[in-house]
TIMI-947895 format. One record per residue (C-alpha): residue number from 1; residue in one letter; x, y, z. Coordinates in pm, whole numbers, plus 50000, padded with zeros to 5 digits. Example, Ala and Ser with C-alpha at 12.3 -4.5 7.8 and 13.67 -1.06 7.14 Angstrom:
REM TIMI-947895
[pt 1, a, [51230, 49550, 50780]]
[pt 2, s, [51367, 49894, 50714]]
REM end
This chain:
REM TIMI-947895
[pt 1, x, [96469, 72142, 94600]]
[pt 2, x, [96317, 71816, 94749]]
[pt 3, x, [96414, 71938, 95094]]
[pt 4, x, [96324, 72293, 95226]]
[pt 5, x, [96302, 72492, 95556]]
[pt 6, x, [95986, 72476, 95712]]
[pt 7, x, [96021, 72701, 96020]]
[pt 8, x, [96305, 72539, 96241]]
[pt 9, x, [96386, 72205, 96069]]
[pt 10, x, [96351, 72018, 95696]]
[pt 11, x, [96108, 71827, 95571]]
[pt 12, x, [96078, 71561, 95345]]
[pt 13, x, [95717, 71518, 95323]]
[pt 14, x, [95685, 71854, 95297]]
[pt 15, x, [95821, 71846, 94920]]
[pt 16, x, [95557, 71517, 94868]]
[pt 17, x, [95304, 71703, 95028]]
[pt 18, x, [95295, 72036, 94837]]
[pt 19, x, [95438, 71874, 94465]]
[pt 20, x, [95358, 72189, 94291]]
[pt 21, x, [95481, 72452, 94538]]
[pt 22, x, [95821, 72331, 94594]]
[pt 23, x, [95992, 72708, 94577]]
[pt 24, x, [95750, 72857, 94809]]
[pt 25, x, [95588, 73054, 94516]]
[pt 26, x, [95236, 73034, 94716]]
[pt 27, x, [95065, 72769, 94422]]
[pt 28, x, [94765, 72583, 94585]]
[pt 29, x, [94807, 72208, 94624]]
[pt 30, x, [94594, 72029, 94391]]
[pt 31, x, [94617, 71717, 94598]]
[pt 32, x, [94383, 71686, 94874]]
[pt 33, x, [94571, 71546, 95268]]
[pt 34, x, [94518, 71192, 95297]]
[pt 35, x, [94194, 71081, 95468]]
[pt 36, x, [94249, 70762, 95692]]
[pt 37, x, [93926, 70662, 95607]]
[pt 38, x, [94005, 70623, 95217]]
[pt 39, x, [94249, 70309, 95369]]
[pt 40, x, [93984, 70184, 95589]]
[pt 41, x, [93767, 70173, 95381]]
[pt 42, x, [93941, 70014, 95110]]
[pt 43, x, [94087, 69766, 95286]]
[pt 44, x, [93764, 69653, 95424]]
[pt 45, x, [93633, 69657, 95090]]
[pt 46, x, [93878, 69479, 94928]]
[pt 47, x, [93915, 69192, 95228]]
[pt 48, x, [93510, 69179, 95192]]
[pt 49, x, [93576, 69123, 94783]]
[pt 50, x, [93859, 68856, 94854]]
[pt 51, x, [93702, 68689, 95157]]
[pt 52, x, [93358, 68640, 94903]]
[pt 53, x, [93552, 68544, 94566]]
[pt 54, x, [93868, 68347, 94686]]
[pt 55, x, [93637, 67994, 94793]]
[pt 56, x, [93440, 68059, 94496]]
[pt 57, x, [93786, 68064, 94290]]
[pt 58, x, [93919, 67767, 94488]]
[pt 59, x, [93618, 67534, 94399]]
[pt 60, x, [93621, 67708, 94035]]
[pt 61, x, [93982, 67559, 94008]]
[pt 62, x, [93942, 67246, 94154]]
[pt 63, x, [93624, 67162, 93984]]
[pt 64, x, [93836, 67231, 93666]]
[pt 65, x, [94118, 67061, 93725]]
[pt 66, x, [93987, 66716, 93874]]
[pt 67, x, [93636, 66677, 93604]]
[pt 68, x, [93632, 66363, 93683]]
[pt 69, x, [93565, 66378, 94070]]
[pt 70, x, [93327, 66687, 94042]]
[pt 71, x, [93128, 66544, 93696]]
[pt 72, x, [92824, 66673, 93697]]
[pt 73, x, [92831, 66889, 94009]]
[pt 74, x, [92702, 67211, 94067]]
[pt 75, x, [92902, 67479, 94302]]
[pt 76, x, [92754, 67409, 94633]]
[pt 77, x, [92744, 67040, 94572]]
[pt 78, x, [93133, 67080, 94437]]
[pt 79, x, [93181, 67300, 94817]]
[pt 80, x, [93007, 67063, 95017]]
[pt 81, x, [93253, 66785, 94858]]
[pt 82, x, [93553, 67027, 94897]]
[pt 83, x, [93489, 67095, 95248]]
[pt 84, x, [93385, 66754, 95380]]
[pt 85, x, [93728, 66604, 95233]]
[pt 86, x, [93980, 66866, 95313]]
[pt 87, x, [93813, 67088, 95562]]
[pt 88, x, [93697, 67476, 95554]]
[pt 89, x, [94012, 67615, 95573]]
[pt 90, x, [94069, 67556, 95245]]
[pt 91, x, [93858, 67749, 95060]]
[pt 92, x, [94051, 68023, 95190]]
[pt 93, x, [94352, 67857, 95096]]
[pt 94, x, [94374, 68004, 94724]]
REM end
């Protein structure tokens, strides 16, 4: 049943598609088509999210796991450190 005629040829994504109506009894699809700007959107979201949190994260961790150099440092202090040392790129680093 995962494969059925649709005019001259099969389809796969025709069964995906159309989940409920896979014996052509006429049932409405309940699942809307796939709008490419749900993944455009996401993925600019969620590379905004990352691209904000990761050096946060990074000078989180390494303010944690060396106290010693970063004693009584605040998080743009602990950065300014970070970055002078090793460079930007590695607050995107993770």
């Amino acid at each position: 049943p995962a494969l059925l005629p649709d005019g001259g040829g099969f389809s796969a994504a025709w069964a995906v598609d159309h989940p409920v109506d896979n014996f052509g009894l006429k049932i409405p699809n309940p699942i809307p088509d796939a709008d490419p700007r749900y993944f455009v959107s996401g993925g600019l979201c969620a590379a905004a999210s990352h691209g904000i949190t990761t050096p946060i994260d990074v000078v989180k961790t390494r303010m944690q796991a060396e106290p010693e150099i970063f004693q009584n440092k605040g998080l743009v202090s602990s950065t300014t450190s970070i970055v002078q040392q090793d460079g930007i790129q590695v607050l995107l680093g993770g």
